[in-house]
N, C-alpha and C positions, 0 to 999 in steps of 0.2 A: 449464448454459449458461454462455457467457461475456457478462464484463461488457466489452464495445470501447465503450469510452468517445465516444458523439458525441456531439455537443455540441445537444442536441435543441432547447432552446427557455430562453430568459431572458425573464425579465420587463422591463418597457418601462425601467426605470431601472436595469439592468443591459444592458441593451444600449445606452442610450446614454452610457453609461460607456468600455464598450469604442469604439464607434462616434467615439468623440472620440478615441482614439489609436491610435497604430499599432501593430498585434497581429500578431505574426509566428507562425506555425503551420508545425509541420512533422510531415513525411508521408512516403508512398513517394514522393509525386512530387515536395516540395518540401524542402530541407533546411537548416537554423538559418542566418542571416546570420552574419557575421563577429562585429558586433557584441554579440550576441544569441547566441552558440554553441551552448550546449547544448538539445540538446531533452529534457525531461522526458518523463514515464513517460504522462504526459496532453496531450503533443503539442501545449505552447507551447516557445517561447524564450527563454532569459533565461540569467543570470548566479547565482553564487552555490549555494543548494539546487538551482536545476536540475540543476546539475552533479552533485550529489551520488546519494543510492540511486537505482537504479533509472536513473538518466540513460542514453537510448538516443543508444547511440553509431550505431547507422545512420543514422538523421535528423540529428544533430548537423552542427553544420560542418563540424569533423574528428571522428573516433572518438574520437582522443585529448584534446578539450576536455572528456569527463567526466573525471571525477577515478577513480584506479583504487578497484576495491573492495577494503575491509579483509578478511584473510582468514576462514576459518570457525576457532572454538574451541568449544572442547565448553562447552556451562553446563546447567547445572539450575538452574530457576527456579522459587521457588514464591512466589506470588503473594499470600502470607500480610502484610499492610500494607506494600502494595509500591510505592503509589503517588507516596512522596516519591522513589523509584529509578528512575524514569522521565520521559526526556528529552521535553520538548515539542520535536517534529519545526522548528519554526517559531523558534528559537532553539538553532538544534543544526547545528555547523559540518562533521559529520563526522569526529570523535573519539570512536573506539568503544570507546576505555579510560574513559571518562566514565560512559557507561551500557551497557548489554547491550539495553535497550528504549527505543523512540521511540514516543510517542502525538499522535495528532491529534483532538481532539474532547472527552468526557467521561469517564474513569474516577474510582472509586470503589472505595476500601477496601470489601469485605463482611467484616466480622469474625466474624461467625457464622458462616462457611464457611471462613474462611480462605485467602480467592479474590479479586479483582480484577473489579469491574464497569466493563462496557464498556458504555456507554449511549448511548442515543438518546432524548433528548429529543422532544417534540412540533414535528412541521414542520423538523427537523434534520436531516442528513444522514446521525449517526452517528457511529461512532468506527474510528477504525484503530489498531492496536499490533502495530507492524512491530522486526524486529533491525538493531541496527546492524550488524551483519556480514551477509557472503555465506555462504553454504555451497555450496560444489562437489561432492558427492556426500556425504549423508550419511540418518543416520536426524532423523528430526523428529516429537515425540508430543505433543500438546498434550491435558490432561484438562481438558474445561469441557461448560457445558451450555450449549446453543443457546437463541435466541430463541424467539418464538413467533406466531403467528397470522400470519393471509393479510398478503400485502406486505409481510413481515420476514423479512430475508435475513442468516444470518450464514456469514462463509466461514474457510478456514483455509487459503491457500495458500504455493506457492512462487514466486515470480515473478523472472525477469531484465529487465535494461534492454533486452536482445534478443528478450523479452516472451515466451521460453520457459517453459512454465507449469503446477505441478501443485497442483490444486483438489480441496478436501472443501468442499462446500456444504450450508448447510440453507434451505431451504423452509419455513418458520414455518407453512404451513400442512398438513404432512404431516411428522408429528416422527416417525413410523418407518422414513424412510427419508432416505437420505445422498448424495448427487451425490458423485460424483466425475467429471474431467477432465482433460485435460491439453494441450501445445497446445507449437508449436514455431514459434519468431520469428513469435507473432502469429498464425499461417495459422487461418481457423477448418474446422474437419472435425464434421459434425453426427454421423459414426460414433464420435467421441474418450469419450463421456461411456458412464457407467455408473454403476447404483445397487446400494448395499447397504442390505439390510434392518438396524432395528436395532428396541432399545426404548424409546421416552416418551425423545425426546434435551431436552427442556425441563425436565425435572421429576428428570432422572436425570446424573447424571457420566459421561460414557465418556472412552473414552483413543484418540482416533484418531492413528493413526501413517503419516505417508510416509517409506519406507524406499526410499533413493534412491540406485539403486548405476548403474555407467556403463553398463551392460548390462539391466536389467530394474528396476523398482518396481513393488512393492505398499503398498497401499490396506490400513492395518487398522484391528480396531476392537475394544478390549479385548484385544488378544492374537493376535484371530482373524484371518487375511489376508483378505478380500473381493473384491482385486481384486488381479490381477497383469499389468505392461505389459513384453513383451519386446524393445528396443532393437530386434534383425534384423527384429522385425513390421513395422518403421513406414520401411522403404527405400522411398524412390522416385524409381523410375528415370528418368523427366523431373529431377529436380532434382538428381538422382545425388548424394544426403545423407540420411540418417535423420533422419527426420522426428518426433526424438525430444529432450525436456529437455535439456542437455547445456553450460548455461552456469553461472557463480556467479551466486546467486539469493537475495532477500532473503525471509525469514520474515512476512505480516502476516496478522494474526487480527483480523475486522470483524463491525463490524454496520451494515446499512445497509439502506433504504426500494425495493427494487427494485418496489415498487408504489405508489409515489408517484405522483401522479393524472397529472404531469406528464411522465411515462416514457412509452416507445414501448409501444402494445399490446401487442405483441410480450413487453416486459421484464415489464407488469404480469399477463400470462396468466402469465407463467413463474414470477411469484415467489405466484401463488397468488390475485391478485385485490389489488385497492386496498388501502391501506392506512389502517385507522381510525384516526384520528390522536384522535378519543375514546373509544379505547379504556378498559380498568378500568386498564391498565398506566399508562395516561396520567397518570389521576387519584393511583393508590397503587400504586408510588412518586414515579410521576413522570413515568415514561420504560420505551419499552422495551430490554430488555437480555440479554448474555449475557456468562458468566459463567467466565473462566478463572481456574483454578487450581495449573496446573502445565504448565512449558513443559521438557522436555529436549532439545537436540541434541549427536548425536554426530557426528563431522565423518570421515569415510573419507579415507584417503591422494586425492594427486590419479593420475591416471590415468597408466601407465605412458608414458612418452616424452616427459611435459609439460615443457617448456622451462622452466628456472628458473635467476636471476639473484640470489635473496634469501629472504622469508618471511615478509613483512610483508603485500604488494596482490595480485591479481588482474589485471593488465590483458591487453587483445587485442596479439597481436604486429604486427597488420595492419587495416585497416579493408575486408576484402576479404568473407570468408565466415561468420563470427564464428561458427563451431563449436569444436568443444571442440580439436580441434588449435591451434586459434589464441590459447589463452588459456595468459599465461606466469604465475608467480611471483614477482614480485618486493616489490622493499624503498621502490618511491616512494612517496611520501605519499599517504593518503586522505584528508586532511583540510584545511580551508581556513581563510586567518587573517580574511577576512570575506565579505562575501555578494556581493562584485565580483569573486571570484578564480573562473577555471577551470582546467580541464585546461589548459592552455594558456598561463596567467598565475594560476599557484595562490596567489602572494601579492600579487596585487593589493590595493589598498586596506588594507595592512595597516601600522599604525604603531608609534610604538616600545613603545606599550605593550600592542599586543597581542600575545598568545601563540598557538603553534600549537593549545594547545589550550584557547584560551577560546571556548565556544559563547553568553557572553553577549549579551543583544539590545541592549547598549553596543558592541558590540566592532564595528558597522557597519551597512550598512542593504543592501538586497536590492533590485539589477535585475533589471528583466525587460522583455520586450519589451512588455509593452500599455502601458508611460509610459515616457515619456525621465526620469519625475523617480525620485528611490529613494524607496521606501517605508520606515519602522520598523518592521524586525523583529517588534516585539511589540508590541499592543495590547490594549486590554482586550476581554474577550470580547462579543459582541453577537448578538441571537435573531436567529436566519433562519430563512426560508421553506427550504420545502425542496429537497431536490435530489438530482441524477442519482447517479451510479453509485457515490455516496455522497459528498456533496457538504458542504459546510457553510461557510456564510456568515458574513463579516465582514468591519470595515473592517479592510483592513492584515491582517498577523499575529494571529489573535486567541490569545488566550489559551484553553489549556481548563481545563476545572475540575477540580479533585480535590477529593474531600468522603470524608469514610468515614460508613459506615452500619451499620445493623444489622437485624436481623425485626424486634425490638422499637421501632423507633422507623420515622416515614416517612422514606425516603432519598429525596425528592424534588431532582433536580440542580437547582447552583445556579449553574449558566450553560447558556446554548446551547451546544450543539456546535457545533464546524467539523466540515467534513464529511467526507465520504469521496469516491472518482473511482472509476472504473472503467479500462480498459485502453490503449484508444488512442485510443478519442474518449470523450467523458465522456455519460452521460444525465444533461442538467441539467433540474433543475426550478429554481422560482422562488426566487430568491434576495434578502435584501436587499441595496440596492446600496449601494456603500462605493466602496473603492478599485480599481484595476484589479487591486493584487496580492491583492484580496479575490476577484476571479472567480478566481486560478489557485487560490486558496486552496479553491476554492467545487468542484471537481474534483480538490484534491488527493488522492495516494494510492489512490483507487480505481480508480486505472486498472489497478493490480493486479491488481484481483477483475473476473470479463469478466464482462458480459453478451452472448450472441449475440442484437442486433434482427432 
């Protein structure tokens, strides 16, 4: 299923947070103000991160107020006490020489595995750990072990700002088998999804691979192909485009509550039924979680005839059809010197001491459309209630936690998560209220991962 992000329902002191300032949204039928340009991946407006991954340039002002995306580079990633090597998303300006990973929420060193926990706290929203780069056709295997029990979802997709999109999902409550999806600017089709059988994905490592070429993708899992999508399948002649993946697209691997009590029927039948938030997981460690260990991407040539100026960004040539013909190569920057710059004004706010590549939470403060005031980047982490399409609350930027753990000892986390979003509208549950950049906060990133209501 997919995770489209609407915005289902906040609690009385988050709504009247937002209700006190002016909240710009945008949509197919509404697009970013001037001052306000960019539309994020979860369909507000603002300045700064909006701009950055994932930033839809169709909804935007102009296409070109996102900032272009970093190219794809090949890495192997092994998650063996990896946690001090990853960028908190929420003080990360978009310099992808900095880290190779951006996380929102809760990771944890596991050293008995040699793996990276990804957790969810009680009444949290979860965690995301997305790439700072794009990849434009490539292979992507991720080895980790899923989540677990009814209302625990973890995903592993590919997603565009043009919200083209290739999904491995787990269902916490049926660990033998594997979602797959995929999905092209957004459109949902209930024909798109298929499953592969597997083994005990909680208890056990597999190696799921999207292998993502301009012409067909497969779906694998250990080695084995499970699924295969062929580009010519998916023409449609009303829209006269294939109706197939086909933009640069960011890597993020989640866990998140799609049966949180506060979720559309709809989301909580799909993710297996509500989610016991006392759990035994709750109690020992702490939290529930899932468990990556190894990330590789190989990045394929881009596609014959692609217009290229450089070898640095990704951007569209046009704000017209944002298919793969329209995406060039070039050498502009992707990166911002503080959290007022766009596409369009990339060194905004930027003074003499900062650098192009300082992502410090010094280095400036972050607009957005739900307050005329800026917010601090970074603040300290604080417990929320939980939320939509992986949501997590706090005031301002919050911090997430890094801890490392062990079997032998409790790895209970020692902060809340921020949360997780889902695609284009958020499924929010209850949130503590803070600041207004605490609600975009409170649906960031999940708008990656769809839910279909």
């Amino acid at each position: 299923m997919r995770f489209i992000t609407s915005i289902l329902c906040l609690i009385a002191t988050t709504a009247q947070v937002i209700a006190a300032a002016e909240v710009y949204t945008c949509n197919a039928t509404v697009s970013c103000p001037e001052e306000y340009p960019c539309c994020s991946q979860y369909g507000q407006c603002g300045t700064g991160e909006y701009c950055l991954s994932n930033c839809n340039p169709i909804f935007s002002y102009e296409y070109d107020a996102c900032l272009p995306e970093p190219v794809c580079k090949d890495i192997s990633t092994k998650f063996d006490n990896y946690t001090s090597k990853v960028a908190n998303i929420n003080t990360f300006l978009g310099n992808a020489s900095e880290a190779d990973w951006l996380y929102t929420g809760t990771v944890l060193d596991y050293d008995d595995e040699g793996s990276m926990i990804l957790a969810m706290p009680k009444n949290s929203g979860g965690t995301v750990l997305t790439s700072s780069r794009d990849v434009w056709y490539g292979k992507i295997s991720a080895r980790l072990k899923s989540s677990h029990l009814a209302g625990v979802i973890t995903a592993f997709i590919v997603f565009s700002g043009v919200q083209d999109e290739l999904d491995f999902e787990w269902v916490g409550a049926d660990l033998n088998t594997v979602q797959t999806n995929y999905y092209w600017q957004g459109l949902l089709d209930y024909h798109n999804s298929a499953n592969i059988s597997t083994n005990d994905t909680f208890d056990n490592y597999h190696t799921y691979e999207i292998d993502w070429h301009e012409d067909y993708t497969t779906w694998s899992i250990d080695g084995v192909i499970g699924r295969t999508l062929l580009r010519n399948e998916t023409w449609n002649e009303t829209l006269q485009a294939y109706k197939y993946p086909q933009t640069p697209s960011r890597i993020h691997l989640s866990i998140w509550p799609g049966g949180n009590a506060t979720n559309a029927p709809g989301t909580i039948a799909w993710a297996g039924g509500e989610i016991d938030w006392d759990a035994d997981d709750i109690t020992d460690p702490g939290y529930y979680y899932a468990i990556v260990n190894e990330i590789n991407v190989t990045c394929y040539d881009a596609p014959s005839g692609t217009s290229q100026n450089g070898t640095e960004s990704y951007i569209y040539k046009n704000g017209d059809t944002f298919l793969q013909s329209d995406v060039m190569i070039s050498n502009k920057r992707f990166y911002l010197d503080s959290y007022e710059g766009t596409g369009l004004n990339i060194t905004a706010g930027a003074t003499t001491s900062s650098t192009a590549s300082s992502s410090s939470a010094t280095s400036s403060t972050s607009h957005n459309s739900t307050s005329k005031e800026s917010s601090t980047s970074h603040d300290s982490s604080t417990s929320v209630t939980s939320s939509a399409y992986h949501n997590s609350s706090s005031t301002g930027h919050s911090t997430a936690s890094i801890t490392s753990v062990s079997k032998s000892s409790s790895h209970s986390s020692s902060g809340a998560s921020r949360t997780s979003s889902s695609n284009t509208s958020s499924r929010l549950s209850s949130a503590n209220s803070g600041s207004l950049m605490s609600f975009n906060n409170i649906i960031l990133f999940f708008s990656a991962l769809g839910l279909l209501l």
